[in-house]
C-alpha positions as CSV (number, residue, x, y, z in Angstrom):
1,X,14.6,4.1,23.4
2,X,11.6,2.4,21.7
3,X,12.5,-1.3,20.2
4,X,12.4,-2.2,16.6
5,X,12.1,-6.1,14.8
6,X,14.1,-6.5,11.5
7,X,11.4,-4.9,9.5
8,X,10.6,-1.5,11.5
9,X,14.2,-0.8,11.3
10,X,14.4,-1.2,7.9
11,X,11.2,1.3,7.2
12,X,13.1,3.9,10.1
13,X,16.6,3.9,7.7
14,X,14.2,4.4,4.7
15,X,12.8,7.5,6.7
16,X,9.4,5.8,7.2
17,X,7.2,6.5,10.5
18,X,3.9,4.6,10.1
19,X,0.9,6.3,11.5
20,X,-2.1,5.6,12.5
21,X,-4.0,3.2,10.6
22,X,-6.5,4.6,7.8
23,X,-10.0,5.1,9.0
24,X,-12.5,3.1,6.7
25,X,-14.4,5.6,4.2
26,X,-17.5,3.9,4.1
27,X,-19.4,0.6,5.9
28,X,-16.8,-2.0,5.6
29,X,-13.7,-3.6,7.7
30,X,-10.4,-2.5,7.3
31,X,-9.8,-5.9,7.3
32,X,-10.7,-9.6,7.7
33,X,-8.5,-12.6,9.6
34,X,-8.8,-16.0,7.9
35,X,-5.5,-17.3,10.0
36,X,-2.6,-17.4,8.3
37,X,-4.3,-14.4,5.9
38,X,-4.9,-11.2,6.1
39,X,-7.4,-9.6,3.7
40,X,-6.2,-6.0,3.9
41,X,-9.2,-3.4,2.4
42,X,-8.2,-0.6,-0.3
43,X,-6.7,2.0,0.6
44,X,-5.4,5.6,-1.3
45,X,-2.5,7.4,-0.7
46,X,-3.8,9.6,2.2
47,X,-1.6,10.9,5.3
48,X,-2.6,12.2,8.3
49,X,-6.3,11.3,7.0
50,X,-5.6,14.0,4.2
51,X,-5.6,12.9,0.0
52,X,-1.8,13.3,-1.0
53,X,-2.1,12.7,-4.5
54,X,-5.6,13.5,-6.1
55,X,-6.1,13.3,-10.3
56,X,-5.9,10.9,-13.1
57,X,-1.8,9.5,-13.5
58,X,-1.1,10.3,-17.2
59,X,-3.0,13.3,-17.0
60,X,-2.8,15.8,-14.1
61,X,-0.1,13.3,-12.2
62,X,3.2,12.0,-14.1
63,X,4.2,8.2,-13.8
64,X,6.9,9.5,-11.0
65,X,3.9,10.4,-8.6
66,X,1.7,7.6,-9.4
67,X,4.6,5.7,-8.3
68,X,5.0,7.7,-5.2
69,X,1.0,7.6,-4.6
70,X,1.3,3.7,-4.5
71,X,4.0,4.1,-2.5
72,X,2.1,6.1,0.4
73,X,-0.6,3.7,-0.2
74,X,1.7,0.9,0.7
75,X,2.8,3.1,4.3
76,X,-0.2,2.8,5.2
77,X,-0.9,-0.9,4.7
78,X,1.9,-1.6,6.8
79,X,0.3,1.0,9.7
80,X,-2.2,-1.2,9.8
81,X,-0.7,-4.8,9.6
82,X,1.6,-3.4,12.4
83,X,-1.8,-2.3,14.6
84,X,-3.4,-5.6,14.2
85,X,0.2,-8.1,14.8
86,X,1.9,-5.3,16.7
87,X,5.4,-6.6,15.0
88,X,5.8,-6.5,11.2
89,X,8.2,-9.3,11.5
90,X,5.7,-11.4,12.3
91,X,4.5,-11.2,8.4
92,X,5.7,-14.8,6.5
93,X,5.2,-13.7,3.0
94,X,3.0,-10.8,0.8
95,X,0.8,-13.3,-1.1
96,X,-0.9,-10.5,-3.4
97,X,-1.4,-7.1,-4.3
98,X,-4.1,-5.2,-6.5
99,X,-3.8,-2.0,-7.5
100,X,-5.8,0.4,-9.0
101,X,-4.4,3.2,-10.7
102,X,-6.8,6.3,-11.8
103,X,-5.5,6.3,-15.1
104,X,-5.9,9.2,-18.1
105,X,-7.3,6.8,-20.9
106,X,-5.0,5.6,-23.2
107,X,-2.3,5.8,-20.2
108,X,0.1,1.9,-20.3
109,X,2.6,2.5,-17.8
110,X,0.6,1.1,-14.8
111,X,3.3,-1.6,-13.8
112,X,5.7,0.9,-13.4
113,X,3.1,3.2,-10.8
114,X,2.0,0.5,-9.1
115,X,6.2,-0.5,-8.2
116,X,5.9,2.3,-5.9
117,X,4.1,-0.4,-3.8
118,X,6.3,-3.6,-5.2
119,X,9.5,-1.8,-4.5
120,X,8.7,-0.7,-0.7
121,X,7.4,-4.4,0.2
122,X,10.5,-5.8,-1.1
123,X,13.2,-3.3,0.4
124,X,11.2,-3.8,4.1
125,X,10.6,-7.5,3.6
126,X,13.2,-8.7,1.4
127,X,11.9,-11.8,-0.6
128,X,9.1,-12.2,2.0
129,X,7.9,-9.2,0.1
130,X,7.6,-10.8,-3.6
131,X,3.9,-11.1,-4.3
132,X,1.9,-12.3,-7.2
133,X,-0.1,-8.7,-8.3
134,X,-2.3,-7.4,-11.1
135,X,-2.0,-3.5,-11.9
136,X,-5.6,-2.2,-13.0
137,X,-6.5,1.2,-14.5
138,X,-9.7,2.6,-14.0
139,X,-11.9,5.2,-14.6
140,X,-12.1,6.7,-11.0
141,X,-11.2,6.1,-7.5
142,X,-13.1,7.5,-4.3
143,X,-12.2,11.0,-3.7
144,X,-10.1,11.3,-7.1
145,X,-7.1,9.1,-5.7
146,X,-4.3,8.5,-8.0
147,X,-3.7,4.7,-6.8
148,X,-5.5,2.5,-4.3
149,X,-4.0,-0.8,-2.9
150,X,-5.3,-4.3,-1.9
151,X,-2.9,-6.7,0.2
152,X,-3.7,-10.3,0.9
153,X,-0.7,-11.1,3.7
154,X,0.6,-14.6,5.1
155,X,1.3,-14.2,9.0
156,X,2.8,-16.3,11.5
């Protein structure tokens, strides 16, 4: 029977099995180690190395799967803070969050899409998962993602 800290069981009762980390899309790092900080890259809402949720939220996505999209994209942060400290519960606090929501002009409800990634960092973290954010729309994303997420993580 494998072993889990405080936050891995948390993430298995939410029905959450991280994967592999995402493979960078392009010539950059996934991300950068300024100890205590972690500068996690963007990433979309892909599984399995495979787009989930592709279109502009507001438009050919509802608010309910931009929220979702930020969600995945938040799964697979945590696969890779857990492949570079091997134990989530070694995180101290989620200093920050950017997220970028493709967004149908016009479209205001990008708090509420990018909770999808809020709401997930706080029910595996508790109030180590409180983070100062900003919620961007934009005109595209690469590959048409829905949502792509930024963390900047405090580590012990």
């Amino acid at each position: 029977m494998q072993t889990y800290g405080q936050v891995e069981a948390k993430l298995e009762e939410l029905n959450i099995l991280l994967d592999s980390p995402p493979k960078p899309s392009g010539n950059y790092l996934p991300y950068t180690m300024v100890p205590p900080l972690i500068y996690l890259s963007g990433v979309t809402p892909k599984v399995g190395g495979v787009l989930q949720y592709k279109g502009k939220v507001g438009h050919e996505l509802s608010k309910e799967e931009g929220y979702q999209a930020a969600r995945q994209c938040v799964i697979n942060q945590l696969s890779t803070l857990k492949a570079i400290l091997g134990d989530l519960n070694r995180v101290t606090s989620i200093i920050k969050m950017e997220g970028f929501i493709n967004a149908e002009a016009g479209f205001q409800d990008l708090p509420f899409v990018l909770n999808g990634a809020s709401d997930l960092l706080v029910e595996a973290f508790g109030d180590k998962g409180l983070h100062a954010r900003s919620a961007i729309g934009v005109a595209a994303l690469p590959g048409g993602a829905a949502v792509e997420v930024e963390l900047i993580v405090a580590f012990k």
